[in-house]
MIDOSE-1310 file (N, C-alpha, C; in nm, 2 decimals, decimal comma, always signed):
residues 54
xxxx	+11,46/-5,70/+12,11/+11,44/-5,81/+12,03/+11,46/-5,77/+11,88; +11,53/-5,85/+11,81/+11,58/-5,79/+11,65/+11,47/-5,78/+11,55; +11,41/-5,93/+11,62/+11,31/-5,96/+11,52/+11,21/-5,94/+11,55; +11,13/-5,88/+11,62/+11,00/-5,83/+11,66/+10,90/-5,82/+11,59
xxxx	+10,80/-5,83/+11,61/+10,65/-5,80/+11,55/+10,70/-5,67/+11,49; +10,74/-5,57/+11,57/+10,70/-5,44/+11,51/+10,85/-5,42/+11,36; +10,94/-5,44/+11,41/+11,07/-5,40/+11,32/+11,07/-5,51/+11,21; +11,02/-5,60/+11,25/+11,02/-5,72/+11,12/+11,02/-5,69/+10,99
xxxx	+10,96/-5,62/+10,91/+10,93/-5,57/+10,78/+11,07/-5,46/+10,79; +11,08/-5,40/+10,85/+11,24/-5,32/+10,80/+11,32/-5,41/+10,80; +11,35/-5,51/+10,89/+11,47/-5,55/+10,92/+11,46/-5,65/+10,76; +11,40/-5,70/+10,71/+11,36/-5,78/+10,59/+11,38/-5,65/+10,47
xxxx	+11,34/-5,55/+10,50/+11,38/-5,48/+10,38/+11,50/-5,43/+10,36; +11,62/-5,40/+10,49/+11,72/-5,36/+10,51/+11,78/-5,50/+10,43; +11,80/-5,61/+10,48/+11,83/-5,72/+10,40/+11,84/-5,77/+10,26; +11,72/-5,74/+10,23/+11,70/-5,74/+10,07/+11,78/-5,65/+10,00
xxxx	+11,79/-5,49/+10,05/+11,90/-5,38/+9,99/+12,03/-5,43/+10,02; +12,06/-5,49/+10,12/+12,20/-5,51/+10,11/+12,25/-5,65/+10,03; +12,15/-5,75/+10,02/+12,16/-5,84/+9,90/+12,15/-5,82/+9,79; +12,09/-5,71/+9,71/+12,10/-5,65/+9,61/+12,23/-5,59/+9,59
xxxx	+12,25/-5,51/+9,69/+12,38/-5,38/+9,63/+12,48/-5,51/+9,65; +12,50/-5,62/+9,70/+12,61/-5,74/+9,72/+12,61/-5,82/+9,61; +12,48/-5,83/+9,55/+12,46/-5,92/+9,42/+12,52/-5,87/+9,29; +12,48/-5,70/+9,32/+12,51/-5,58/+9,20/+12,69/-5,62/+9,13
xxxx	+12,74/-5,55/+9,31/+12,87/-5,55/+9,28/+12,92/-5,68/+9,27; +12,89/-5,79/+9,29/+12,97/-5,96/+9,29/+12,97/-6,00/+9,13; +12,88/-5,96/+9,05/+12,84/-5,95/+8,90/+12,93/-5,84/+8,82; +12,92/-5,77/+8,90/+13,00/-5,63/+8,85/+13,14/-5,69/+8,81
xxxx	+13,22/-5,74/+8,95/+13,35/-5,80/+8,97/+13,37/-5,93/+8,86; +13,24/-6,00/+8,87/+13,26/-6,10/+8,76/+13,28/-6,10/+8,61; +13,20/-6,01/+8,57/+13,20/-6,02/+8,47/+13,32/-5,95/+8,37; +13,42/-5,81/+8,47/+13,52/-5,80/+8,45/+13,63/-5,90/+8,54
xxxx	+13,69/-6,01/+8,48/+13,76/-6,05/+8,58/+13,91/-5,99/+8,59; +13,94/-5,95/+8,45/+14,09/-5,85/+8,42/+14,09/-5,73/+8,48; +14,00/-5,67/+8,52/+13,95/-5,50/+8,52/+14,04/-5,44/+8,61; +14,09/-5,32/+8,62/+14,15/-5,24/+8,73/+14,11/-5,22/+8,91
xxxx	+13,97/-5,31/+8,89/+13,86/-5,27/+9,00/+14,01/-5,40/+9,12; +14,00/-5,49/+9,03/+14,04/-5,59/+9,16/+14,18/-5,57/+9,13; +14,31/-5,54/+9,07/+14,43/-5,52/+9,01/+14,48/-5,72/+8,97; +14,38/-5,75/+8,88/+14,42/-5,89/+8,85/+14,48/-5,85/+8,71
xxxx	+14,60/-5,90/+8,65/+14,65/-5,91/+8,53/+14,59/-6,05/+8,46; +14,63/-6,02/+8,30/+14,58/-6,12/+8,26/+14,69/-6,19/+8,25; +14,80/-6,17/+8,25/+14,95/-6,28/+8,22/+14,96/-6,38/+8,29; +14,92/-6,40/+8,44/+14,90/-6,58/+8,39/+14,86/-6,68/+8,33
xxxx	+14,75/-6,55/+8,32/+14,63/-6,69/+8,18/+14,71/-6,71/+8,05; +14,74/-6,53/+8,00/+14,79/-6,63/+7,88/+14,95/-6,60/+7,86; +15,04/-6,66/+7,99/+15,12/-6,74/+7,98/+15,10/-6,88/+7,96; +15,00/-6,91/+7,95/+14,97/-7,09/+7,97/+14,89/-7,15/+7,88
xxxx	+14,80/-7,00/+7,79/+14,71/-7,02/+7,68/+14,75/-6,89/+7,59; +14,85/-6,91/+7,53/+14,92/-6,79/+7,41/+14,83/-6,77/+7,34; +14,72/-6,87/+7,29/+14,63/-6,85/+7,15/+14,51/-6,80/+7,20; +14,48/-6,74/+7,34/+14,38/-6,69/+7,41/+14,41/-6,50/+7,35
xx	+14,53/-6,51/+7,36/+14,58/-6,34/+7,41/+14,60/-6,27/+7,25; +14,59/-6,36/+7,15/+14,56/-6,31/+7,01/+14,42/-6,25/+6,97
């Protein structure tokens, strides 16, 4: 049984660390959205918004 009386509290803390380390890195990725992490360039943007890339 996964969820058992007895394993219940791990299996809730196993969960919680991996929603954290998933929250960590989703923030991480966000907040660079140009960065090398994901290989996104910025030249579509500002092909379309020139007065962005000044």
């Amino acid at each position: 049984m996964a969820f058992g009386i007895g394993r219940s509290p791990l299996m809730m803390a196993m969960g919680m660390v991996v929603l954290a380390i998933f929250l960590g890195l989703l923030i991480h990725y966000l907040a660079t959205p140009f960065g090398d992490v994901m290989g996104v360039s910025p030249d579509p943007f500002t092909r379309y918004f020139p007065e962005a890339a000044a």
